[in-house]
Backbone as a ProteinNet text record, in pm:
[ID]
protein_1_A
[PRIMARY]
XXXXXXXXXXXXXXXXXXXXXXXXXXXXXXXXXXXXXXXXXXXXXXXXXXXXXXXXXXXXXXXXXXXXXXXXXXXXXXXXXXXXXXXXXXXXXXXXXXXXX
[TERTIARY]
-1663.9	-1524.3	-1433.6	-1460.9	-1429.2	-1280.8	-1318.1	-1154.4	-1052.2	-1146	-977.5	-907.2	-1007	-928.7	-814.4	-904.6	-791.7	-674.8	-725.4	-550.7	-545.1	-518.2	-449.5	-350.2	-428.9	-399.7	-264	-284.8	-196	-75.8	-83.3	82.2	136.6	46.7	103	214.8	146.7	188.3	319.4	308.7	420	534.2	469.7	589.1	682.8	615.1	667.5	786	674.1	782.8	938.7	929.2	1023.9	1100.6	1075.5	1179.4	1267.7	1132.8	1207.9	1337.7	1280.7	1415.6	1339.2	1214.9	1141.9	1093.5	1095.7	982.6	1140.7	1137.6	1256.3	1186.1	1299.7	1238.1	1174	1057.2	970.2	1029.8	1146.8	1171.9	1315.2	1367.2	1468.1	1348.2	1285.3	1208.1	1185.4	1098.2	1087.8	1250	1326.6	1405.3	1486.7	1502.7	1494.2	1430.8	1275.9	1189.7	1240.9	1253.4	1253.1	1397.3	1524.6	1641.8	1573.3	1501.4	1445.4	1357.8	1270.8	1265.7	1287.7	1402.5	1509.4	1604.1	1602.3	1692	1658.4	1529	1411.8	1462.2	1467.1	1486.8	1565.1	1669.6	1834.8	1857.3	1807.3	1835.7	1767.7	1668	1605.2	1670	1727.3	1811.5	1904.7	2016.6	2145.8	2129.9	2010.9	1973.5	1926.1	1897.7	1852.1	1941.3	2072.6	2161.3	2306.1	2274	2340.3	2280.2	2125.2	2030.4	2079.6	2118.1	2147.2	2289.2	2353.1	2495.9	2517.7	2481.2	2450.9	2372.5	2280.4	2199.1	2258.9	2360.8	2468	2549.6	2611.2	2722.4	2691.9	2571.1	2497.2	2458.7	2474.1	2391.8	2529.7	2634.4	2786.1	2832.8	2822.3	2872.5	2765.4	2656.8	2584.7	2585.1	2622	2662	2775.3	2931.2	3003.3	2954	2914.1	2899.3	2824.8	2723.5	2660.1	2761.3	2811.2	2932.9	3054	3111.9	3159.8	3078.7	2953.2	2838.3	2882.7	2872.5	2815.9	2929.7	3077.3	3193.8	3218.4	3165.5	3232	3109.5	3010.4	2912.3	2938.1	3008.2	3072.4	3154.4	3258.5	3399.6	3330.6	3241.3	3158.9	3122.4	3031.2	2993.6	3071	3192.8	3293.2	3379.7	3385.6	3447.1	3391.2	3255.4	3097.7	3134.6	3121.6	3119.7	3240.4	3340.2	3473.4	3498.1	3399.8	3360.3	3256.6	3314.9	3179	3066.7	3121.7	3035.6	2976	2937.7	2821	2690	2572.2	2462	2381.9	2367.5	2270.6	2132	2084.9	1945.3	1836.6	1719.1	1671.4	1598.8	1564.6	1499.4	1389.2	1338.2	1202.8	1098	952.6	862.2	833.4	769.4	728.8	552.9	531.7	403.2	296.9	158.6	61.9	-28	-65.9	-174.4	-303.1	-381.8	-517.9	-517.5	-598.6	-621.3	-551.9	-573.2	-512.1	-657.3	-745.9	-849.6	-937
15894.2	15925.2	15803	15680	15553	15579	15695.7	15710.3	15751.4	15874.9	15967.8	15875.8	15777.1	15697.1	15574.5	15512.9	15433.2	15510.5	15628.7	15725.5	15746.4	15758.2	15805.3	15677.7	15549.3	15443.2	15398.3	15418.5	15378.8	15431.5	15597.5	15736.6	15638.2	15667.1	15589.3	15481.2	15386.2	15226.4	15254.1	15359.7	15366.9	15450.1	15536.5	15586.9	15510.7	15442.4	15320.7	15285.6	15213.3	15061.1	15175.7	15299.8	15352.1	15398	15456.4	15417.9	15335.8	15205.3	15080.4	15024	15089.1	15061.9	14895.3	14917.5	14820	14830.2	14978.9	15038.9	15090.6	15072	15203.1	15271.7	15401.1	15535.8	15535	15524.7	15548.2	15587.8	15671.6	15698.3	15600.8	15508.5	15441.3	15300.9	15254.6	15198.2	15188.2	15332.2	15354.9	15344.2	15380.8	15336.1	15201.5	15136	14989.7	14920.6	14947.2	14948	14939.1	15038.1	15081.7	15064.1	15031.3	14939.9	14817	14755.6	14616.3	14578.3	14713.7	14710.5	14728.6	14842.3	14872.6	14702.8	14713.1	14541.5	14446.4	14479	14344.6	14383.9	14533.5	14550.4	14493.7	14537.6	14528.1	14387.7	14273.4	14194	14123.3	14183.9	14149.1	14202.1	14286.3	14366.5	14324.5	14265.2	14185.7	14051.8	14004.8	13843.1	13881.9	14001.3	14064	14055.4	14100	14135.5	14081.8	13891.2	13768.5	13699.3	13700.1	13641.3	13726	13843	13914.2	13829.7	13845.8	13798.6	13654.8	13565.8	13449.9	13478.8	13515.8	13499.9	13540.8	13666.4	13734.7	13629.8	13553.5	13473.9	13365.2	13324	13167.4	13195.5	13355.1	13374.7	13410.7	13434.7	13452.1	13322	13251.5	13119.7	13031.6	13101.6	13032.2	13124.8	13240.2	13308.4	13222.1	13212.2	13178.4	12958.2	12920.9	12808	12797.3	12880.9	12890.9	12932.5	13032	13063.3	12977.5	12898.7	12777	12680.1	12656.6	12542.9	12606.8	12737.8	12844.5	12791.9	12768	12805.3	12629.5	12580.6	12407.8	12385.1	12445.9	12447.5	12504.9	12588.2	12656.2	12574	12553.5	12414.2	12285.1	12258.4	12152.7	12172.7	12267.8	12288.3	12311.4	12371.9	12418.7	12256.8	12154.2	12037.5	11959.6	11990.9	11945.5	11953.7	12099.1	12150	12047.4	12040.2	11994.6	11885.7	11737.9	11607.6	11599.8	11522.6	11418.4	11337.6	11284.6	11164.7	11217.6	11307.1	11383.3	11474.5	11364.9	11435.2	11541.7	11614.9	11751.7	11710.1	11799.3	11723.7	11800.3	11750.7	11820	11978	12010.1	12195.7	12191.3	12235.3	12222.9	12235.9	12195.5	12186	12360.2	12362.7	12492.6	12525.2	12423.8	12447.2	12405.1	12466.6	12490.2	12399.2	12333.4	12207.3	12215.4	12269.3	12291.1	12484.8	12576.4	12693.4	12705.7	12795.4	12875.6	12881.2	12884	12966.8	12852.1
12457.6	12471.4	12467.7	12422.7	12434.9	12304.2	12205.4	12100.2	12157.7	12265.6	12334	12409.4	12488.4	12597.5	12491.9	12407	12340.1	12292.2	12185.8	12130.8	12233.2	12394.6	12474.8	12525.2	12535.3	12582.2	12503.1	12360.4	12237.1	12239.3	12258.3	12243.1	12417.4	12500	12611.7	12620.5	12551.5	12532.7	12408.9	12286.5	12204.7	12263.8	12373.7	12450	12504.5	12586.9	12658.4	12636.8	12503.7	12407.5	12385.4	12303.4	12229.7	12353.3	12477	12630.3	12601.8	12570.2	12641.9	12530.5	12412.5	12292.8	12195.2	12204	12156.3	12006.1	11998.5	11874	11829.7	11652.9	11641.8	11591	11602.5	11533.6	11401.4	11391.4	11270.1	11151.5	11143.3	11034.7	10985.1	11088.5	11050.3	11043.3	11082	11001.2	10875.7	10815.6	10713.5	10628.6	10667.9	10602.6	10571.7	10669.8	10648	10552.6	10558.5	10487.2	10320.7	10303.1	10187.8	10089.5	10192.6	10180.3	10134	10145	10145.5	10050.3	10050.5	9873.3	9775.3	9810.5	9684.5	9649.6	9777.7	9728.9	9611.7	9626.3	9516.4	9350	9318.3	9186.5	9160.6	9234.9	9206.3	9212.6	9258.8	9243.4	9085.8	9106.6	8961.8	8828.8	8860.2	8730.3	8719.9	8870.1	8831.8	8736	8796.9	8683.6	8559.4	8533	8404.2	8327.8	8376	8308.4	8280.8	8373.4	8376	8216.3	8248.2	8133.9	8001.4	8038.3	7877.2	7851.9	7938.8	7902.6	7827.4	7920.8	7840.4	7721.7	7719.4	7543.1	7446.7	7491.6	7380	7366.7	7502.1	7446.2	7356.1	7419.6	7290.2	7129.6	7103.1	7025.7	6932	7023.5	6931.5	6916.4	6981.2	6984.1	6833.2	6812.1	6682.1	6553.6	6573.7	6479.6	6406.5	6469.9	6466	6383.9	6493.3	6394.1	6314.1	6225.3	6095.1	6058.8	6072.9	5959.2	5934	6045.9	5987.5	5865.2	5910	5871.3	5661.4	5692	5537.2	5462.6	5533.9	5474	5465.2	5526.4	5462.1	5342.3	5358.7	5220.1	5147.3	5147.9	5044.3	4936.1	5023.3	5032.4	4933.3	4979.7	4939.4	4797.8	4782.3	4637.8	4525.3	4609.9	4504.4	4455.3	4570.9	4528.8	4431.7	4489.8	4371	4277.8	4231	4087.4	3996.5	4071.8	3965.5	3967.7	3997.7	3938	3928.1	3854	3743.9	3860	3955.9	4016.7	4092.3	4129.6	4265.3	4130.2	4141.9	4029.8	4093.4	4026.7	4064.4	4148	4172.4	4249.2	4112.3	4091.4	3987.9	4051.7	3977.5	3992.2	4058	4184.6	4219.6	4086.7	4135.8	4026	4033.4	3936.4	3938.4	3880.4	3853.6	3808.5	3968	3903.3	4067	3978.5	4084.6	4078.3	4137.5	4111.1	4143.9	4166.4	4225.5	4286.8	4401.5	4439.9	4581.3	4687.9	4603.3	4725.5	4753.4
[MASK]
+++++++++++++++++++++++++++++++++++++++++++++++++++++++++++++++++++++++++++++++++++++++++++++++++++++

């Protein structure tokens, strides 16, 4: 009978404590609890969605300067074309020098 006496010893001793305002109510526990791990996502999803922000903004911010980069190459070739003193570069080779395999 050494179980009944301990579970008796135990409801005893949790009676006690929850008198004494020691233990809280089990189910505001559990809820605390579970406040505390809801917290974890949410914090993980707010930085989720800082990290998106920035990557969109870096990724507009390089959109934007290739398309400057496209448009002074543009500028460029077109100045190219209409003198004499800037020489062509020659045509890549095109012939294959030995096999593939």
């Amino acid at each position: 009978m050494p179980t009944l006496t301990l579970r008796t010893e135990f409801e005893r001793r949790l009676q006690a404590l929850q008198q004494a305002g020691d233990i809280p109510d089990p189910r505001e526990a559990q809820i605390t609890r579970l406040k505390a791990e809801n917290a974890k996502p949410r914090e993980r999803l707010t930085q989720s969605e800082q990290t998106i922000t920035e990557l969109t903004d870096f990724r507009t911010q390089t959109l934007a300067r290739l398309a400057a980069q496209h448009e002074e190459i543009v500028q460029l070739r077109e100045a190219a074309a209409g003198t004499s003193r800037v020489s062509r570069l020659p045509a890549p080779r095109t012939t294959v020098i030995g096999t593939c395999s």
